[in-house]
C-alpha positions as CSV (number, residue, x, y, z in Angstrom):
1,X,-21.6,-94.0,18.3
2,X,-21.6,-97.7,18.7
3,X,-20.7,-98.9,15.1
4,X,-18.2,-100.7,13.2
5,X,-16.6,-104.1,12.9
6,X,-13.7,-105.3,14.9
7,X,-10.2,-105.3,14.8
8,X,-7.1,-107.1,14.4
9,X,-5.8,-106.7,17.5
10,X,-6.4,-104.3,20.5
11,X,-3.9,-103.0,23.2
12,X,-5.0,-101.2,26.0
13,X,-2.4,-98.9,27.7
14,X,-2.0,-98.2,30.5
15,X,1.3,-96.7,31.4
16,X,3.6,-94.6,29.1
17,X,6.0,-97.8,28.8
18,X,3.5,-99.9,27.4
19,X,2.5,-96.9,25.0
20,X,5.9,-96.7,23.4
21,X,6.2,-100.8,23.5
22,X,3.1,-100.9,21.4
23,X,3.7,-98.0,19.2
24,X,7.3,-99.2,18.1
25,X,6.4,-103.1,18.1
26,X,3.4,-102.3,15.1
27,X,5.6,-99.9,13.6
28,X,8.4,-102.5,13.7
29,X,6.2,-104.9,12.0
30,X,4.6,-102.7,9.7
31,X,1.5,-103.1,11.0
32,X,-1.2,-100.1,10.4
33,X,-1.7,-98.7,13.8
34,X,-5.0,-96.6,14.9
35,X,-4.5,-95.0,18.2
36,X,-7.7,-94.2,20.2
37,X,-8.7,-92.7,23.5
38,X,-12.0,-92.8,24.5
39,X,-13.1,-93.4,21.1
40,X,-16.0,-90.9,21.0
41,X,-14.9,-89.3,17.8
42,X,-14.7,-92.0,15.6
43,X,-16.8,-93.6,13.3
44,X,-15.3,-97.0,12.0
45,X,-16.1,-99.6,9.4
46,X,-18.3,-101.9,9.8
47,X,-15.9,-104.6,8.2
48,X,-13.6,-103.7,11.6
49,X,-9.6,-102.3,11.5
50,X,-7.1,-104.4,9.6
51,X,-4.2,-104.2,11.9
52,X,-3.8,-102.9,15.7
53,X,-5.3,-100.2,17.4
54,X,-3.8,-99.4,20.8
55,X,-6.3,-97.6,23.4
56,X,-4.3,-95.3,25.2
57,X,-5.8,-95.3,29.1
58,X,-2.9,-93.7,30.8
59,X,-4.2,-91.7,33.8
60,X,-2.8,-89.3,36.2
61,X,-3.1,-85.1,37.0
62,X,0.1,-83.3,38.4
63,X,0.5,-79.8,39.1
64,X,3.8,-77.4,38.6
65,X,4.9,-75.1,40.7
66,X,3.1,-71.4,39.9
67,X,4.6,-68.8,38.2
68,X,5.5,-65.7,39.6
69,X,4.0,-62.6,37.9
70,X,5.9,-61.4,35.1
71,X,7.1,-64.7,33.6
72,X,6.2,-65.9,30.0
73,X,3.8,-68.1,29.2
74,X,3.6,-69.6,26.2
75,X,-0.1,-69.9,25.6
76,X,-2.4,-71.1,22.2
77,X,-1.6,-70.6,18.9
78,X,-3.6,-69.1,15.8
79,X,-6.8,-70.1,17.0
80,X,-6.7,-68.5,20.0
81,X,-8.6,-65.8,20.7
82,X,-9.1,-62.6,23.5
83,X,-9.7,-64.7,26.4
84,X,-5.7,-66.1,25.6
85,X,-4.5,-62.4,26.8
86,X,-6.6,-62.6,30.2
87,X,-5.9,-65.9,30.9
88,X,-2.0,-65.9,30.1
89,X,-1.1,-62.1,30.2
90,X,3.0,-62.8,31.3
91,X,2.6,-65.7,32.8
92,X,1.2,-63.3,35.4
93,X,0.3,-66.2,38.1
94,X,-0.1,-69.2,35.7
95,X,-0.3,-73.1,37.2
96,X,1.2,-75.7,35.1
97,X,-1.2,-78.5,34.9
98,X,-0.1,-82.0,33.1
99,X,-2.5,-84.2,32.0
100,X,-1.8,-87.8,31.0
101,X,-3.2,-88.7,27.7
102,X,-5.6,-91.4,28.4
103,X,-7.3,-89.9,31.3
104,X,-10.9,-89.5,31.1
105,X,-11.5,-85.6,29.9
106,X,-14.7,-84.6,31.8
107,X,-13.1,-85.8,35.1
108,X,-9.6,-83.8,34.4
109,X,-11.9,-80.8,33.8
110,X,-14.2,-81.6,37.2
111,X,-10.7,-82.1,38.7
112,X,-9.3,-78.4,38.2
113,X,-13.3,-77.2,39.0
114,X,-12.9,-78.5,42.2
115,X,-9.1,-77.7,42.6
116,X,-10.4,-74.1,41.6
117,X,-8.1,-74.1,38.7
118,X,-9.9,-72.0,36.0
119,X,-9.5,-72.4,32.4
120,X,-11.2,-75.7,31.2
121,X,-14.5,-75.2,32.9
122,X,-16.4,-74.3,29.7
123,X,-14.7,-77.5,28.4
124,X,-17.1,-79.7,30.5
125,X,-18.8,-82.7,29.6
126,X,-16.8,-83.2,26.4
127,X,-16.1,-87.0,25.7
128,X,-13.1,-88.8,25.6
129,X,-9.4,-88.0,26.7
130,X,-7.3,-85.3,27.9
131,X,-4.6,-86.8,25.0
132,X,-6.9,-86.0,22.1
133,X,-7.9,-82.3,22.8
134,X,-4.9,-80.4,21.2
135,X,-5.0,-82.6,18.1
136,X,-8.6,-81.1,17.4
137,X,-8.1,-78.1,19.2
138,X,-11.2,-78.7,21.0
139,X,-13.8,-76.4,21.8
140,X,-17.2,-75.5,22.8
141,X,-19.0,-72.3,24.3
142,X,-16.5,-69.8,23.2
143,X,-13.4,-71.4,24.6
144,X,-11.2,-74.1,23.0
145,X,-7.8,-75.8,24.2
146,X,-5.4,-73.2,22.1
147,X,-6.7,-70.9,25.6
148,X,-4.8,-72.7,28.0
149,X,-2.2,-75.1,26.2
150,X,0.9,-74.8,27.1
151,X,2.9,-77.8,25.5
152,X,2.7,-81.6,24.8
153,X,5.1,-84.6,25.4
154,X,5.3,-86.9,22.8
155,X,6.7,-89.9,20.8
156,X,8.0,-88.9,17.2
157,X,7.7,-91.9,15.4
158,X,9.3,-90.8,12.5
159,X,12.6,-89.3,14.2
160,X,11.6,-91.9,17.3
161,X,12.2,-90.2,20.4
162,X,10.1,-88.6,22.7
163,X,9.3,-84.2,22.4
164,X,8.3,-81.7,24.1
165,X,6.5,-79.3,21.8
166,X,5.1,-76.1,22.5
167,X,1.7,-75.0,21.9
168,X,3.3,-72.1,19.7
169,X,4.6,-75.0,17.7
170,X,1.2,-76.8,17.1
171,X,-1.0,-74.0,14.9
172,X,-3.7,-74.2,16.6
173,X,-7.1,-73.2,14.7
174,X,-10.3,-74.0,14.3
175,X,-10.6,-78.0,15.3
176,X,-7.3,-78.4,13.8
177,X,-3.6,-78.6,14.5
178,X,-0.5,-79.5,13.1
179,X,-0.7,-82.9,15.0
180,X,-3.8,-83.5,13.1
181,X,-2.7,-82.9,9.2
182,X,0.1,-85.3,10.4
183,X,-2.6,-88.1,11.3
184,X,-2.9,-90.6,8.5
185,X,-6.3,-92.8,8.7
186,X,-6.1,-92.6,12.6
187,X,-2.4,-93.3,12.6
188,X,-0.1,-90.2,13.6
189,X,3.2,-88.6,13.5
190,X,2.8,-87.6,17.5
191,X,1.6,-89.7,19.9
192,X,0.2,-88.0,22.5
193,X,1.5,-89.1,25.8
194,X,0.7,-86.2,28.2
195,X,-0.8,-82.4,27.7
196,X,0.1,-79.4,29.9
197,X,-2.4,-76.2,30.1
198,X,-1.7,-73.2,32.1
199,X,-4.7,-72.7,34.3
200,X,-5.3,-69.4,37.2
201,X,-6.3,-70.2,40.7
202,X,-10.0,-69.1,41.3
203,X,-10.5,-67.3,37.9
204,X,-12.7,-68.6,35.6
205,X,-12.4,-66.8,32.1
206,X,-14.9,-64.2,30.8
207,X,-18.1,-65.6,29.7
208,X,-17.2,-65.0,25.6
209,X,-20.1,-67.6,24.0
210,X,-24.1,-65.7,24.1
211,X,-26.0,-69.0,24.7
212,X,-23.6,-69.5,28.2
213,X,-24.3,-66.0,29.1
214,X,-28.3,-66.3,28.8
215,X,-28.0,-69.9,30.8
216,X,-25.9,-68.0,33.4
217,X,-28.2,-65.0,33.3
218,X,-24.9,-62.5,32.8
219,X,-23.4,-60.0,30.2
220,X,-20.7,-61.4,27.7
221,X,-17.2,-60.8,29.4
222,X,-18.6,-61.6,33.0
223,X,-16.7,-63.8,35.5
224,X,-18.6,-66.0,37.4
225,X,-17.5,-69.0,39.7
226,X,-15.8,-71.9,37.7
227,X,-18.5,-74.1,39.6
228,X,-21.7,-71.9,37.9
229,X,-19.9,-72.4,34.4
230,X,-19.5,-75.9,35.1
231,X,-22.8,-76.6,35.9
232,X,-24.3,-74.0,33.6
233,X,-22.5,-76.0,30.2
234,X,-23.5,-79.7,31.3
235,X,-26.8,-78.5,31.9
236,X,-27.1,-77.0,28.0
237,X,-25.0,-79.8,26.7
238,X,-27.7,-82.5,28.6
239,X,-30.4,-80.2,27.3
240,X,-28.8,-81.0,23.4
241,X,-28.1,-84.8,24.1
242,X,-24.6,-84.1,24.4
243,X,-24.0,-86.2,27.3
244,X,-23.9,-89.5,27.4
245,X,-27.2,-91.3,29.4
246,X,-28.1,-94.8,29.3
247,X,-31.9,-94.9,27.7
248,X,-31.8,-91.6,25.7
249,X,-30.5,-93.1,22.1
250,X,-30.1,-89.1,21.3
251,X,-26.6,-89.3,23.1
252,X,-25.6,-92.3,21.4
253,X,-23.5,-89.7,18.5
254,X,-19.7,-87.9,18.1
255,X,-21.7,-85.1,19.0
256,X,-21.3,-82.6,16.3
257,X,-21.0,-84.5,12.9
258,X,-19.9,-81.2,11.0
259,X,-17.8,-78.5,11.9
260,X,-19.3,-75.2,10.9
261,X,-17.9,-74.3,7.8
262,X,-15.3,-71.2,6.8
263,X,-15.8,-69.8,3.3
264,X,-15.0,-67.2,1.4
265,X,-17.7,-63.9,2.2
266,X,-18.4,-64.4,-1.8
267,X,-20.3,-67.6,-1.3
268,X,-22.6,-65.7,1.7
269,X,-24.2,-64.0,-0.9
270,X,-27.1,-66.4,-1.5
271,X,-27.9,-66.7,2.5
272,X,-30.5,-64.6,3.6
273,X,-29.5,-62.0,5.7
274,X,-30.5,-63.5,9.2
275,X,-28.2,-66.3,8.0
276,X,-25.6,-66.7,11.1
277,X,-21.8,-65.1,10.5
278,X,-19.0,-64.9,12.7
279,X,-15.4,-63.6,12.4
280,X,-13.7,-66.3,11.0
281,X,-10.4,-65.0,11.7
282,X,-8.6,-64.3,8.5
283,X,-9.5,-61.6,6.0
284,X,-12.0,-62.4,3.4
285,X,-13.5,-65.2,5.1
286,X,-16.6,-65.9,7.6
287,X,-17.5,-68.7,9.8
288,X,-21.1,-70.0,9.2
289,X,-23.5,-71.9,11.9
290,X,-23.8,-75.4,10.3
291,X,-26.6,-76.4,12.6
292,X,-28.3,-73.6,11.0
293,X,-27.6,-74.0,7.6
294,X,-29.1,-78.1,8.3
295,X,-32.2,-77.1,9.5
296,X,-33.1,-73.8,6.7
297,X,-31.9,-76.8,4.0
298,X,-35.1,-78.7,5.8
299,X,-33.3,-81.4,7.5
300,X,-35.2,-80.4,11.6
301,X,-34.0,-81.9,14.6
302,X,-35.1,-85.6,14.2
303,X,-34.5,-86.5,10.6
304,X,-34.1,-89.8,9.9
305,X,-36.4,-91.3,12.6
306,X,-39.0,-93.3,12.4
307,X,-42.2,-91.9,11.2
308,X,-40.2,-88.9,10.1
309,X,-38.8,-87.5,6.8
310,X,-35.6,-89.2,6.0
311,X,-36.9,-92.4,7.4
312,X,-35.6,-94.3,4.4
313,X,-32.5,-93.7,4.2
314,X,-31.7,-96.0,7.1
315,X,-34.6,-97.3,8.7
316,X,-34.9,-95.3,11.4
317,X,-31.7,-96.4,12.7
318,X,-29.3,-93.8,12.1
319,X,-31.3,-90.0,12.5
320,X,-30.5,-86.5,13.6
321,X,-31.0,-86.4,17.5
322,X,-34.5,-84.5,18.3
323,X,-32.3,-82.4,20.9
324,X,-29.7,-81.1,18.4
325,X,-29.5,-80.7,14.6
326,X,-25.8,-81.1,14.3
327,X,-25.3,-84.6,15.9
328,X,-26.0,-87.7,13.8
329,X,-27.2,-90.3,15.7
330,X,-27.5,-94.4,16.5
331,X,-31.4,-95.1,17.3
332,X,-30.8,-98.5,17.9
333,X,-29.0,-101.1,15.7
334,X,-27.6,-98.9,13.4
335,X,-24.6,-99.8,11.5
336,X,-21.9,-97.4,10.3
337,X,-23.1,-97.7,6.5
338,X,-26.4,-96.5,8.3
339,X,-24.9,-93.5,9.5
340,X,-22.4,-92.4,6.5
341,X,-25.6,-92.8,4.7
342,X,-27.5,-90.2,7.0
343,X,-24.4,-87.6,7.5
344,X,-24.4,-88.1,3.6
345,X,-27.5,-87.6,2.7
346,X,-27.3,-83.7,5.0
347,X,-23.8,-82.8,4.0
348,X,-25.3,-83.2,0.5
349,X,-28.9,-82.0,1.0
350,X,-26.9,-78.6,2.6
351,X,-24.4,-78.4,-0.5
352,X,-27.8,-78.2,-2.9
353,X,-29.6,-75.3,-1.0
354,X,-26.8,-73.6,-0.1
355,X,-23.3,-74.1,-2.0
356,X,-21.9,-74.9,0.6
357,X,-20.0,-77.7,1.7
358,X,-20.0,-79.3,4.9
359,X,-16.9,-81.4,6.6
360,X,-17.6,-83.7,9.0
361,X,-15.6,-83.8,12.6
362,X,-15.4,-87.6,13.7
363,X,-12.3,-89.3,12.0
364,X,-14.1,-91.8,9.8
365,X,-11.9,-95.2,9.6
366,X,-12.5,-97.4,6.5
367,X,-15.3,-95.4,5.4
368,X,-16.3,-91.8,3.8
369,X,-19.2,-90.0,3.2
370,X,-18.6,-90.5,-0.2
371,X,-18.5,-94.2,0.0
């Protein structure tokens, strides 16, 4: 997003040791502590961090030894959904792969691609690193981590040791987990230090999201290559400014500012009936398209802009990206009041038309969009 004020201190690193050191020298002290990976989903003050935030840029990829068909596999949590029981079925030929927490996502994902390792390919060309995934459950084009996950290793810090905890263990829904509700302003229970997923050799999973199967030109359900889905999701996620390229201020964003909200079917009365709905997973409820709900509040792709509606609010410096409704952008020389007063100004805008509220998914720090 490329906002927000500095902070206290900063401690990059880089090896597991040096993790720990840092994490039990601020916690010593009593020192507030953000932990950060790539940073790509986080918004933070522009009067900075009072205290330490410790990048964590630990890299590495090692592979377990396969297992043999008919051996469990622990795979996902609530939020996972059919594709868990092709993917995991058993255990039925699964490869342990361990991630370390502060390598770079998008190249653990091109990694397993090109070791044809399948399971993570629709994950391409999401931000930041591998550590941060299961703590938001991540997702995009009808896969998310709870698919593949098999465990994390971590450092308690409040029974300070280091865990191994099983997917099973982490309630995994939607862009949430139980290592999230125990995150504090940035500052967690866990720290991530490395995260396993059980991937196939050569099998992609079925094509489960409509807007990847028209790009692939395939039914729902369809295998393809884990190259083709690969190439087929950076292409739609470029096409929506959701990768990052120098020049093009639309990728300069968290990517999706809002999650898409789950409510109660009662409050889906007022929608029209072309309004978006999808199983939400619980009885009773329905998951709504928030991009949609945006643009039918009136709030198009490029609000915000210069020379466009919603101009005022910041000058043109914080918008909606032209490409995609949902992401919340830095046009140039935007400051992080700029943009709370942009995702503000939508969340609130959608609540008046609709009823509905919207939650945003970047971890705001020092800040709120009701500030």
């Amino acid at each position: 997003m490329g906002v927000g004020g500095p902070a206290d201190r900063f401690i990059v690193a880089r090896t597991r040791d040096e993790i720990l050191e840092g994490v039990q020298e601020a916690d010593a002290a009593g020192t507030p502590l953000l932990i950060v990976g790539g940073g790509s989903n986080l918004v933070i003050a522009d009067e900075g961090y009072r205290g330490t935030v410790l990048q964590i840029a630990t890299r590495g990829i090692t592979v377990g030894e396969e297992d043999q068909p008919g051996q469990d596999a622990a795979v996902g949590g609530e939020g996972a959904g059919a594709a868990d029981a092709t993917q995991a079925a058993a255990g039925d030929g699964i490869v342990p792969v361990t991630i370390e927490a502060g390598h770079p996502w998008d190249e653990a994902v091109a990694w397993t691609v090109e070791h044809e390792l399948g399971g993570l390919e629709a994950l391409s060309g999401i931000p930041g690193a591998a550590g941060a995934t299961p703590v938001q459950n991540v997702g995009a084009y009808g896969a998310d981590v709870s698919n593949t996950l098999l465990s994390i290793e971590a450092w308690d810090r409040h029974e300070g040791k280091l865990v191994t905890l099983q997917a099973s263990e982490l309630d995994l829904t939607y862009r949430n987990s139980v290592l999230k509700r125990a995150t504090q302003n940035g500052s967690p229970r866990w720290v991530v230090l490395a995260v396993t997923f059980g991937l196939k050799r050569g099998e992609a999973l079925p094509v489960a999201y409509d807007q990847l199967a028209r790009a692939l030109n395939v039914g729902l359900g369809t295998r393809v290559s884990l190259a083709e889905v690969r190439t087929a999701v950076l292409g739609l996620r470029r096409s929506k400014g959701m990768v990052l390229e120098a020049g093009d201020p639309d990728t300069n964003s968290c990517g999706s500012f809002f999650m898409n909200p789950i409510v109660e079917e009662s409050l889906t009365a007022a929608l029209p009936a072309d309004a978006p709905r999808y199983p939400a997973g619980k009885d009773g409820y329905v998951k709504l398209s928030a991009a949609w709900l945006i643009d039918h509040a009136g709030y198009h792709k490029g609000f915000g802009m210069k020379g466009q509606p919603g101009e005022e609010i910041a000058g043109g410096r914080a918008s909606l990206s032209s490409k995609h409704t949902l992401a919340v952008t830095n046009q140039g020389g935007a400051s992080c009041a700029d943009v709370v007063a942009l995702a503000s100004a939508v969340r609130d805008g959608v609540k008046e038309a609709w009823g509905i509220e919207l939650h945003h998914e970047p971890l705001l720090i020092g800040t709120s969009l009701d500030a």
